[in-house]
C-alpha positions in Angstrom: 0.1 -64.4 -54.5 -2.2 -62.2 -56.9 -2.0 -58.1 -56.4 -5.5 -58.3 -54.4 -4.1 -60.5 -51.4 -1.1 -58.4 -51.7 -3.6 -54.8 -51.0 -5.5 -56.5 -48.4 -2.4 -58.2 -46.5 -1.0 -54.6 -46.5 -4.7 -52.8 -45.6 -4.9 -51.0 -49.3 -8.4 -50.8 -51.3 -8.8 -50.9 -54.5 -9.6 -46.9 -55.3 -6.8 -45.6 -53.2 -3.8 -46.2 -55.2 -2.0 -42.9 -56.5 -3.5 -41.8 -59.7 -1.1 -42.2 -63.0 -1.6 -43.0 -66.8 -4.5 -45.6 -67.1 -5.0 -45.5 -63.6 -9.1 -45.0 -64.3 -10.6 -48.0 -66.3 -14.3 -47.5 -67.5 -14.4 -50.8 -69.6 -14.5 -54.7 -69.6 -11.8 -56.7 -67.6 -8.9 -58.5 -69.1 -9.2 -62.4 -68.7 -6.4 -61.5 -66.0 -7.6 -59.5 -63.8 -11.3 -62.1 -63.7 -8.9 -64.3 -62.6 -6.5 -63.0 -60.1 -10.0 -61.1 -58.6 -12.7 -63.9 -59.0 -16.1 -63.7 -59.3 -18.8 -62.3 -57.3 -19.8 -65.4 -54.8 -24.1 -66.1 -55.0 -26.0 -68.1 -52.7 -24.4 -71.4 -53.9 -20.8 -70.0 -53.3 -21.2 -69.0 -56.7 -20.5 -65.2 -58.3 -23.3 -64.4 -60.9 -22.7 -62.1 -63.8 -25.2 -59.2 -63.6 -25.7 -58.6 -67.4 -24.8 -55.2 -68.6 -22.6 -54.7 -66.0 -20.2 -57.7 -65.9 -16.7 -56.5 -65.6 -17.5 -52.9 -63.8 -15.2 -52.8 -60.8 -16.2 -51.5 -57.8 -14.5 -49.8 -55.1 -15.5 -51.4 -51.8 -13.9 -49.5 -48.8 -15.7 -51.5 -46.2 -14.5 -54.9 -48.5 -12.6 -56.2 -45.2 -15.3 -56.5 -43.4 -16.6 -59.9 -42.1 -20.1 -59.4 -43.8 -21.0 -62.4 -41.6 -20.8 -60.3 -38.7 -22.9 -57.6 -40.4 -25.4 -59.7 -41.1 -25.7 -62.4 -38.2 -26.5 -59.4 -35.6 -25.3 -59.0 -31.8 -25.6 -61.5 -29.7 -27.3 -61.4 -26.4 -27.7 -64.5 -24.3 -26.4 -67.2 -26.9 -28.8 -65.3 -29.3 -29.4 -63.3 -32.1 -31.5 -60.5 -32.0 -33.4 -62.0 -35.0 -34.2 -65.0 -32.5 -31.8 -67.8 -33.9 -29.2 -69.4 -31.7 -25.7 -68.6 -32.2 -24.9 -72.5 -32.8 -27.2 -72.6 -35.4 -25.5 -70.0 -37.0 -22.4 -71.1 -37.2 -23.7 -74.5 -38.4 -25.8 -72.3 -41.0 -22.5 -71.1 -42.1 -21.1 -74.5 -42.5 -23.8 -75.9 -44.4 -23.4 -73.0 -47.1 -19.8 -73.1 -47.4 -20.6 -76.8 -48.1 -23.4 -76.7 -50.1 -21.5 -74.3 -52.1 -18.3 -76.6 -52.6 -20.6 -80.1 -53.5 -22.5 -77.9 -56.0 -20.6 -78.2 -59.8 -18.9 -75.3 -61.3 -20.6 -74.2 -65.0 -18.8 -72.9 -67.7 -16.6 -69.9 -67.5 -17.3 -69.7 -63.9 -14.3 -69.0 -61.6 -14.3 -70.8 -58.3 -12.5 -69.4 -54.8 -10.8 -72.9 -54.5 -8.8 -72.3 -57.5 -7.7 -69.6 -56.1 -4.0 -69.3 -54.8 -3.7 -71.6 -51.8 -1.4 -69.1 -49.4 -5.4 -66.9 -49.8 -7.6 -69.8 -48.8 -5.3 -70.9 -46.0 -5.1 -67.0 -45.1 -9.0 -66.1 -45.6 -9.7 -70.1 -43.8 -7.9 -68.9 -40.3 -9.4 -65.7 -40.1 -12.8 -67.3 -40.6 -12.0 -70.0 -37.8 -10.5 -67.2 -35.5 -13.4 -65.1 -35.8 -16.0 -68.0 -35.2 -14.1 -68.7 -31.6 -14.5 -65.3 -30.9 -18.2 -65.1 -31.7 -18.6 -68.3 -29.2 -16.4 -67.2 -26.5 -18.8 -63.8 -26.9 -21.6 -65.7 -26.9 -20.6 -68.1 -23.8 -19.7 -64.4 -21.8 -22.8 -62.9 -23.0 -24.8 -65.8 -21.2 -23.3 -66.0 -18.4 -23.4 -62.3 -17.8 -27.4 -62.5 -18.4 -27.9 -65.1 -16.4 -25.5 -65.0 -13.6 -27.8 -65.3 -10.2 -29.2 -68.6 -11.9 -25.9 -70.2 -12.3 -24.7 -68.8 -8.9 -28.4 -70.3 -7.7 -27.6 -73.6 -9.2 -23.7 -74.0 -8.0 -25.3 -73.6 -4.4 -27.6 -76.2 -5.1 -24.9 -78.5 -5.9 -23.0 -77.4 -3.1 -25.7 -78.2 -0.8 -26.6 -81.8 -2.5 -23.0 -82.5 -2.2 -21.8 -82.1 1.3 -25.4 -81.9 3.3 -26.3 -79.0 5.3 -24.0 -75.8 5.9 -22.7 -74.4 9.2 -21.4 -71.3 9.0 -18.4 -71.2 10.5 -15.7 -67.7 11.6 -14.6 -66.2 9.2 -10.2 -66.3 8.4 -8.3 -63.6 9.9 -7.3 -62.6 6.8 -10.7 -61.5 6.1 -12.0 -59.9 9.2 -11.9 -56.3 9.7 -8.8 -54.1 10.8 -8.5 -54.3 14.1 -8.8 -50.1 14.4 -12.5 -50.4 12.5 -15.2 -48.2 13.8 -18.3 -49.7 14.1 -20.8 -46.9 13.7 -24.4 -47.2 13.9 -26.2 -43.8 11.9 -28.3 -41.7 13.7 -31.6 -40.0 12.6 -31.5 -37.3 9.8 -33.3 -33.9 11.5 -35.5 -32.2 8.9 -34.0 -29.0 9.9 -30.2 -29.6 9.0 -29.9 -31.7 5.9 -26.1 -32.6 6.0 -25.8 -36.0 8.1 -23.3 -36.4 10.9 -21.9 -39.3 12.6 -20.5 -37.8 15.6 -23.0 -36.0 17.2 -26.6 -34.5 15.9 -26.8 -30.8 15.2 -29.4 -29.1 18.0 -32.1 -26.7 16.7 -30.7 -24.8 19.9 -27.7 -23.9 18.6 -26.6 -21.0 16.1 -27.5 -21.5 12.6 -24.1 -23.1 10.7 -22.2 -20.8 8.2 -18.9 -21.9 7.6 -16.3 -20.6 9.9 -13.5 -21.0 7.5 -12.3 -24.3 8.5 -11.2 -27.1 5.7 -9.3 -30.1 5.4 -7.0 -31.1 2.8 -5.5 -34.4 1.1 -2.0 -34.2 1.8 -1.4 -38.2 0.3 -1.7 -41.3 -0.2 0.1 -43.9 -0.2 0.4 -47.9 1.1 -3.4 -47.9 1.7 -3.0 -44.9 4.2 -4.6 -41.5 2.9 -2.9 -38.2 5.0 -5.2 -35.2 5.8 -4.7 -32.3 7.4 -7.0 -29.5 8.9 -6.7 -25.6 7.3 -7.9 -22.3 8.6 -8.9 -19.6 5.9 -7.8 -16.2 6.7 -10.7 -15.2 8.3 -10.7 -18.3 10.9 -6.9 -17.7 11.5 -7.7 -13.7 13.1 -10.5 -15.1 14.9 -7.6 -17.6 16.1 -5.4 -14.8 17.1 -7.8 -13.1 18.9 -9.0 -16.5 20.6 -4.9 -16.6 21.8 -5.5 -12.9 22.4 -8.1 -13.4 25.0 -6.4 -16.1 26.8 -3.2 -14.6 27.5 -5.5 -11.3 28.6 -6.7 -12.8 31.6 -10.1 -11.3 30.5 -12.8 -14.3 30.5 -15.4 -11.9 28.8 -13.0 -12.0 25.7 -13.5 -15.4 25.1 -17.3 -15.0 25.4 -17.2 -12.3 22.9 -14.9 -14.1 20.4 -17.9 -16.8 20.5 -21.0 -14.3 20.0 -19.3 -13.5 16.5 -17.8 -17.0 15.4 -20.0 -19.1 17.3 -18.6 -22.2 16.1 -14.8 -21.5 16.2 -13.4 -25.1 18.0 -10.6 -24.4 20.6 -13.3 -21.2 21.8 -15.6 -23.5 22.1 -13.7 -26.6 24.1 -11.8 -24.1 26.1 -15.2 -23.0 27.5 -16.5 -26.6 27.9 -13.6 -27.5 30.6 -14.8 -24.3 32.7 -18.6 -25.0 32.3 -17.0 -28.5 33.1 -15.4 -27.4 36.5 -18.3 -25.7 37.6 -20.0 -28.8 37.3 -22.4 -27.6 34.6 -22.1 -30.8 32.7 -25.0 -30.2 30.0 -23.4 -27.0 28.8 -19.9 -28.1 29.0 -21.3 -31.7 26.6 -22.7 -29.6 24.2 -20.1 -26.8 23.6 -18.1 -30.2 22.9 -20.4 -31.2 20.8 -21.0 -28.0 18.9 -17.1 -28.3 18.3 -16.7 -31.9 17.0 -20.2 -30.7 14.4 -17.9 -28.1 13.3 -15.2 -29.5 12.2 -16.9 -32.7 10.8 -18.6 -29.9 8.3 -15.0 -29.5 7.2 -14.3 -33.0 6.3 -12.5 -33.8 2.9 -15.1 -36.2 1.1 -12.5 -39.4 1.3 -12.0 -38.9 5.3 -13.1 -41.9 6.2 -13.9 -42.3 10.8 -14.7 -45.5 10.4 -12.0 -47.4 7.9 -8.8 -46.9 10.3 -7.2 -45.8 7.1 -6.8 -42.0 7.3 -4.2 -40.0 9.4 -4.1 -36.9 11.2 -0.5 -35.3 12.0 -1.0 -34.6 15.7 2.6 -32.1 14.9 0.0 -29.7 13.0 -1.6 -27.3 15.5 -4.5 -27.6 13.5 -5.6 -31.1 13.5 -5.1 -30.7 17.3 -8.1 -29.6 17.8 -10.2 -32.7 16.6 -8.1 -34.6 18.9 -8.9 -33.2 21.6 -12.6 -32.2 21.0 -12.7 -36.5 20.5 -11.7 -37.0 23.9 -13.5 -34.9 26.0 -17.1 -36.3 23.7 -15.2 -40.1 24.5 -15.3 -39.0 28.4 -18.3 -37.8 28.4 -19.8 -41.0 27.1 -17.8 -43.2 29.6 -19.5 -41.0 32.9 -22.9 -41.1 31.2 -22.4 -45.1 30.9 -22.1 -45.5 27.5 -18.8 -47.5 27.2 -19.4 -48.9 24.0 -19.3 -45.5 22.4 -16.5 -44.4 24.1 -14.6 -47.4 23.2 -15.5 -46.7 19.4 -14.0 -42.7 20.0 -10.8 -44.3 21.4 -10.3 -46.8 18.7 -10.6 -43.7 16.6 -8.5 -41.7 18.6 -5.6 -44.2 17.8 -6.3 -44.8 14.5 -5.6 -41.2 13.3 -2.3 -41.7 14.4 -1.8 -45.6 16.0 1.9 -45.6 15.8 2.9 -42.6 17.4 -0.4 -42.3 19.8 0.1 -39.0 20.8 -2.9 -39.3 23.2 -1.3 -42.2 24.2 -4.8 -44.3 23.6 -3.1 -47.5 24.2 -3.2 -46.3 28.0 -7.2 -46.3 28.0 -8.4 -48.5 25.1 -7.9 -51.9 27.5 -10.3 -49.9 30.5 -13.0 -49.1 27.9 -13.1 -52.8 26.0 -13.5 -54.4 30.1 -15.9 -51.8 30.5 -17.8 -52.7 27.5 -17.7 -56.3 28.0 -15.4 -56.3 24.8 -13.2 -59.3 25.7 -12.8 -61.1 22.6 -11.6 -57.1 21.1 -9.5 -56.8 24.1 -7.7 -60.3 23.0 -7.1 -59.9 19.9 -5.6 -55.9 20.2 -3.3 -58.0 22.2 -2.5 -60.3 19.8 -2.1 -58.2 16.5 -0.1 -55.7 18.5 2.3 -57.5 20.9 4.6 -58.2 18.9 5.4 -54.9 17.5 4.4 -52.3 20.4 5.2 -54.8 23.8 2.3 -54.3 25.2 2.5 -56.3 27.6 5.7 -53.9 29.1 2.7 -51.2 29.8 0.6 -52.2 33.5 -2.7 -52.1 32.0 -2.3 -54.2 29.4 -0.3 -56.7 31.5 -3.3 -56.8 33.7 -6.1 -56.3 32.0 -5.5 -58.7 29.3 -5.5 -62.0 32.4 -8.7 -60.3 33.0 -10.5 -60.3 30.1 -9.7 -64.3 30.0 -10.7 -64.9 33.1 -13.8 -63.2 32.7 -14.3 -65.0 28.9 -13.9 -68.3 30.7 -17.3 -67.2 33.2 -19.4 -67.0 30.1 -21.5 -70.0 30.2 -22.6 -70.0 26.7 -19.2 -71.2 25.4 -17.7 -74.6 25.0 -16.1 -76.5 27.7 -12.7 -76.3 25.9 -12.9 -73.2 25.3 -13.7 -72.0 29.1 -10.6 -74.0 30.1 -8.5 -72.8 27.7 -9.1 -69.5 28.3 -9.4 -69.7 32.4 -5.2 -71.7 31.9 -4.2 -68.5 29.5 -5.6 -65.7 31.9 -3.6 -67.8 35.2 -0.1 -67.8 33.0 -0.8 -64.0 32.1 -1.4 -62.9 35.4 1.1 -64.8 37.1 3.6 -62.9 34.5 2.2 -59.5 35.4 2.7 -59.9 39.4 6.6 -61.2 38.2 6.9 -58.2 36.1 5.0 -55.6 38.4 4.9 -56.3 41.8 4.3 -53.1 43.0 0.5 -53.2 41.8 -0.6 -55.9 44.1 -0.8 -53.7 47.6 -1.8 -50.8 46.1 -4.5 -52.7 44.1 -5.7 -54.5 47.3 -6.1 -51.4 49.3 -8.1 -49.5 46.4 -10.4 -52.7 46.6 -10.7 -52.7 50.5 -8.9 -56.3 50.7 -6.8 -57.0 53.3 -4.1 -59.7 52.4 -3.2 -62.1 54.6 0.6 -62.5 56.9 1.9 -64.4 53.9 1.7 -61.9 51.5 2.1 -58.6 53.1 4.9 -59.6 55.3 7.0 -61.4 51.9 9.7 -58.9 50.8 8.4 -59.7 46.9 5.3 -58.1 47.5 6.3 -55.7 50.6 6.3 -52.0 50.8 9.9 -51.9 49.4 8.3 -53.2 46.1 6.6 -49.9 45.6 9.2 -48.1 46.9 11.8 -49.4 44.8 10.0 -49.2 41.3 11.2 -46.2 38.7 9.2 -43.0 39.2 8.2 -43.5 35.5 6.7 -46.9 36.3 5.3 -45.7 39.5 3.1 -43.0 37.4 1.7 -45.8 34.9 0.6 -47.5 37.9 -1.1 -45.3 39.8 -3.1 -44.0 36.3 -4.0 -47.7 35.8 -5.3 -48.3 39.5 -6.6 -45.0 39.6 -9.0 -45.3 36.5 -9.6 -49.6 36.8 -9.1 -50.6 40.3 -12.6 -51.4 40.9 -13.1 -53.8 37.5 -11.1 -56.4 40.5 -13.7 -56.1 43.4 -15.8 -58.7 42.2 -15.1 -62.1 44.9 -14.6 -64.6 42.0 -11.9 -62.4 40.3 -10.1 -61.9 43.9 -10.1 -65.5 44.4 -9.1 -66.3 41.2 -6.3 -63.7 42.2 -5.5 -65.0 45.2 -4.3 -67.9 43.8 -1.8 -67.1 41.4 -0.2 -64.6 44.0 0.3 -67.9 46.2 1.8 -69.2 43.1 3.6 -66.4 42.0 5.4 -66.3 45.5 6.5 -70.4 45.2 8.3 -69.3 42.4 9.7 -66.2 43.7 11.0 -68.6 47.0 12.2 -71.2 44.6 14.5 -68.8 42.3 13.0 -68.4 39.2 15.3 -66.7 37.1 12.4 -64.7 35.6 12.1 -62.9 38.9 15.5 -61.3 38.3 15.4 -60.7 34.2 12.0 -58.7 35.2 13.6 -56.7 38.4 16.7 -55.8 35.8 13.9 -54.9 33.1 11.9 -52.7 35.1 15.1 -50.7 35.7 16.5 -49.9 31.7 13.0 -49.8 30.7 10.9 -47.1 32.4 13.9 -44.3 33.1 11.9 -41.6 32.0 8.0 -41.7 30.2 7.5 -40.2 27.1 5.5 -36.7 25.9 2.2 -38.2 24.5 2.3 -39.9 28.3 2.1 -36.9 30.5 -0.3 -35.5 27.7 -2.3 -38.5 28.5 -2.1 -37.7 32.4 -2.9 -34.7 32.2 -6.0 -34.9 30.2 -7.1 -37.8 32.7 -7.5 -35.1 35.7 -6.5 -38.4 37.7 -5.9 -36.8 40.8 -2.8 -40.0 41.8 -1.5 -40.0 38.2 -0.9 -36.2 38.1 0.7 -35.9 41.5 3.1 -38.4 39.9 4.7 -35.7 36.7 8.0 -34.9 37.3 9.1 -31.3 37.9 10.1 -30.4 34.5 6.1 -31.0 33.3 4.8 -29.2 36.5 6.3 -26.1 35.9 5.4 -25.3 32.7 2.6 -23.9 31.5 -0.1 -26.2 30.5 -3.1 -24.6 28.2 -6.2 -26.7 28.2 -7.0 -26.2 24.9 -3.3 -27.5 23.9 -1.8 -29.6 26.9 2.0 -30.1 26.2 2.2 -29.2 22.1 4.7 -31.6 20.4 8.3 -29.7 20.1 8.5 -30.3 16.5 5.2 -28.8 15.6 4.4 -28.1 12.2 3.4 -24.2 12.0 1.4 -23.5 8.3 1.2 -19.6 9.7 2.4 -17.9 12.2 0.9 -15.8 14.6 2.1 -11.8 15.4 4.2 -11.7 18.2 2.9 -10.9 21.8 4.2 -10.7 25.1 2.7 -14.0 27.0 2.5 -14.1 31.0 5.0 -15.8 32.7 4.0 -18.7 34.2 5.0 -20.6 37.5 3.5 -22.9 39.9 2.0 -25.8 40.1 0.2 -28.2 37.3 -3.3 -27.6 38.7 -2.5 -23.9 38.9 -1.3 -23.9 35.4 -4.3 -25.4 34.4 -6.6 -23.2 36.3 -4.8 -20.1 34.5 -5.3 -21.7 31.2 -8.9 -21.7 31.4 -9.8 -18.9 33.4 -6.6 -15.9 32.7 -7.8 -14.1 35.8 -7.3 -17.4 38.3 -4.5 -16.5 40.9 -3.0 -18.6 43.8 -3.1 -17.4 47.2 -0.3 -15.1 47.4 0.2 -14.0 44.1 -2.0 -11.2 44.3 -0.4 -9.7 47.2 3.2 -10.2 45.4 2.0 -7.8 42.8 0.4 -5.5 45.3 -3.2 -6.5 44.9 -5.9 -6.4 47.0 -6.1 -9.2 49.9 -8.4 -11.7 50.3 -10.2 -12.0 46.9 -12.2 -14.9 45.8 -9.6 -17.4 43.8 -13.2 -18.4 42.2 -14.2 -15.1 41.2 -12.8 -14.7 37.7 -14.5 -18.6 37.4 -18.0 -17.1 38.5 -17.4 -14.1 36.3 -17.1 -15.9 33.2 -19.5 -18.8 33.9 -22.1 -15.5 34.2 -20.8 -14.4 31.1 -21.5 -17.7 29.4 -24.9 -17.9 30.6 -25.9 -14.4 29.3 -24.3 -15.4 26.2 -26.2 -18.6 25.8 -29.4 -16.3 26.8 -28.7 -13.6 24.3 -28.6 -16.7 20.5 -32.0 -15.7 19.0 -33.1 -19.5 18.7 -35.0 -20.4 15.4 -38.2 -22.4 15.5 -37.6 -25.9 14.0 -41.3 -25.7 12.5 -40.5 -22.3 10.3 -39.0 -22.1 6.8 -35.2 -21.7 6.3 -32.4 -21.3 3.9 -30.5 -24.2 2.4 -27.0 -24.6 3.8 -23.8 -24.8 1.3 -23.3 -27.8 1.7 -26.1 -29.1 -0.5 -29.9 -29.5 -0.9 -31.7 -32.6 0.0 -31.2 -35.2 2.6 -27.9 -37.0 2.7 -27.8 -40.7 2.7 
């Protein structure tokens, strides 16, 4: 191999070798060195000699270059920019390289064939490699240009092929996560520029200035991104003296705390439950509302309400708050009528937190989807999650879930099949409920105003003893179910349809079927004693049956409305200067009473500490639904119409 394949197989230039005795040549070539470095090529494959100047060398830095690349151009759609196709390029090459091989050599002329033949084979695969690349470019760069014609013409073929298309459902694997939120946007306003999804900003309301709320990334990982709420320094005194004012038993404190932090959250929702009480419904909707705009100000850009993807630690006192200000806007959808909503806040209740609930969702999310004519959603929750949560352990899902059959099979616009299949399902799911629960029948009958006949109230399977006998946790699941759902069973088709299968239900029972017993023995290890996130649940209901039901240990603690049974691991990120808190006693109600209104007594507590008799257990209510008012009267409101400042958040409209 000559010294010039040697430098370019090791990436040297001629020039760049280190400088020594007769290292720079001005003169005429040896015949050696015409040999070993061949002749300039010409147009025939040929190198001319340029006269006066044959034998100069030139340094060429840029020598390993392919100049064919250099000089053919990019390629952009299979062509050059110069307007040639690539193919005819690469036969242009090929018809030089063999018009300069059949073309004879002349005198002292020095061919690259003669060459050694470890170059040619070299310099020959690197031209081949580099033409493949050029036409796999080329073949990428076309199909790239014109990719909706050749997606245009596969769905032509498609169509030739196998006829017309039905579209058909799509996999499972493809549909959306059962959690998804659907969310329709609502209108921008012209006078606030950010754009919410929860609720619209009201040009009644106080102008927004950051209260000092934020949220945080904590991590991500498995597809699951963790968040977490933060209060700057300035929100966490305005906390303490929120705490302050409820522990003060002095109403006017709270309504205070509001005129100078107007949008501070748990101010804000404790107030909505006593405008709610007072049945003042509008205010008590829009200090909700006014919260949940708050706090959705705060987001972290990748919070996401709608992917079922992002968690909220319910243990972190902060992210409480968003919790709760969710339900209370999901309830007041459901009494306004607007199920469908409210079944979109619950699905996003439980996805900030779906597997340890601490709402306890799962208790109301099977209500709202029969409410909202959701069946098919309904079904399929049941489906995805039965095997990992038992839901078909919990009441409402054991008889909700028959229901939402039954009523799929009414629907006249499905297939025959289908109707049948579905009306079989909803019998064999029912018929497992009244096994499994039997103490829901009476009750459920008497909420309905049905009177069952001899058979069935006199059988000791469905009897009063059936009630009786059921675990006091069980008892409270039952009566939340019947209190909130009873009436979804009134209509006559679904009580006939009923009526069977508890005729049914009771041929079994006579003729020993040993499911009978497995369920009595299940009901008995499995609802000893309900969980936390359960009696939160209850208590947030205000279902007057459901909370009669908590045991003693929940009744006679205290119960704050704007934290109802904290978690006993909380997370604290700062603590709060030690005060001396009333002691509490009495009841649940009472408990909640004081929590809203400090200065709410039960009869005979006043005289105990030596008060005066006969005062109005309303009157601390009255005093600070008065100071509310005057509150509400006192925000200088600005006109919509008139000029105002750009908020922080951005100028524009937000898409």
């Amino acid at each position: 191999m000559s010294r010039r394949a040697l430098r370019r197989l090791r990436g040297e230039q001629r020039g760049q070798e280190p400088l020594g005795p007769g290292a720079l040549q001005f003169g005429f070539r040896d015949d050696d060195d015409a040999e070993e470095e061949g002749p300039k090529r010409g147009p025939g494959g040929r190198r001319p000699r340029s006269p006066g100047k044959e034998g100069v060398r030139v340094n060429n830095r840029f020598e390993l270059i392919n100049i064919e690349d250099l000089e053919e151009g990019p390629v952009v759609n299979g062509e050059r920019s110069d307007g040639l196709r690539t193919e005819a390029v690469v036969s242009g090459s090929k018809r030089k390289s063999q018009s300069g091989s059949a073309e004879p050599r002349k005198d002292g002329e020095v061919d690259d064939r003669t060459g050694p033949l470890e170059q040619s084979n070299v310099s020959g695969k690197l031209r081949k490699k580099k033409k493949k690349q050029k036409n796999k470019k080329s073949s990428t760069g076309e199909t790239s240009e014109n990719g909706l014609e050749d997606i245009d013409r596969i769905l032509e073929r498609i169509e030739d092929s196998s006829g017309p298309h039905h579209p058909s459902p799509p996999p499972l694997s493809s549909r959306k996560h059962v959690l998804y939120v659907e969310h329709r946007p609502r209108q921008r306003q012209r006078v606030y520029p950010k754009c919410t999804w929860l609720t619209t900003p009201k040009s009644t309301w106080p102008r927004y200035a950051k209260p000092g709320l934020s949220m945080r990334l904590l991590e991500s990982k498995k597809g699951l991104s963790c968040f977490a709420f933060e209060h700057s320094e300035e929100y966490q005194q305005t906390q303490h003296k929120f705490l302050a004012a409820v522990e003060s038993m002095e109403p006017n404190n709270i309504v205070v705390l509001l005129q100078t932090s107007p949008y501070h959250v748990d101010s804000l929702l404790q107030l909505s439950d006593a405008c709610r009480f007072q049945d003042d419904q509008e205010m008590a909707r829009d200090l909700v509302e006014r919260a949940l705009y708050s706090m959705e100000c705060a987001f972290h850009p990748l919070f996401s309400l709608t992917s079922g993807t992002c968690r909220l630690d319910y243990r972190r006192p902060e992210n409480r708050s968003f919790y709760l200000a969710l339900y209370k806007q999901m309830s007041f959808l459901e009494k306004r009528g607007c199920p469908r909503t409210a079944l979109e806040y619950c699905k996003l209740i439980l996805s900030l937190e779906p597997d340890e609930d601490p709402l306890c969702m799962l208790l109301l999310v099977d209500h709202l989807a029969l409410r909202a004519r959701d069946y098919e959603y309904l079904i399929r929750l049941f489906q995805e999650w039965e095997a990992h949560r038992n839901l078909s352990q919990l009441p409402n899902f054991a008889f909700s879930v028959p229901l939402a059959y039954f009523l799929l099979s009414q629907q006249a616009d499905l297939p025959e099949q289908e109707l049948s299949s579905a009306r079989e399902k909803a019998s064999l799911l029912v018929r497992q409920a009244l096994i499994m629960f039997p103490g829901v029948l009476m009750p459920l009958l008497e909420c309905c105003s049905v009177r069952p006949d001899a058979a069935v109230a006199c059988h000791p399977f469905f009897g009063p003893n059936s009630e009786i006998s059921q675990p006091p946790a069980l008892s409270q699941l039952v009566s939340l179910y019947l209190g909130r759902s009873h009436f979804l069973w009134k209509e006559p088709a679904i009580m006939s349809w009923l009526e069977e299968n508890v005729r049914e239900v009771l041929q079994a029972v006579d003729a020993g079927d040993p499911a009978v017993e497995e369920c009595e023995n299940r009901r008995k290890v499995l609802y000893q004693r309900a969980p936390r996130n359960i009696h939160r649940h209850v208590v947030l209901s205000e279902i007057k049956e459901a909370v009669a039901a908590l045991p003693p240990d929940v009744t006679t603690q205290s119960v704050m409305g704007f934290d109802p049974l904290p978690p006993s691991d909380t997370i604290y990120s700062y603590t709060r200067p030690e005060r001396l808190s009333p002691v509490s006693h009495g009841n649940t109600i009472a408990l909640f009473f004081r929590s809203l209104l400090p200065s709410y007594t039960m009869e005979g507590e006043r005289q105990e500490d030596g008060g005066a008799e006969g005062l109005d257990h309303n009157q601390g209510l009255n005093r600070l639904m008065l100071a509310v008012r005057d509150m509400m009267a006192t925000f200088h409101f600005h006109d919509p119409e008139a000029p105002h400042e750009d908020h922080a958040e951005g100028d524009g409209e937000w898409d």
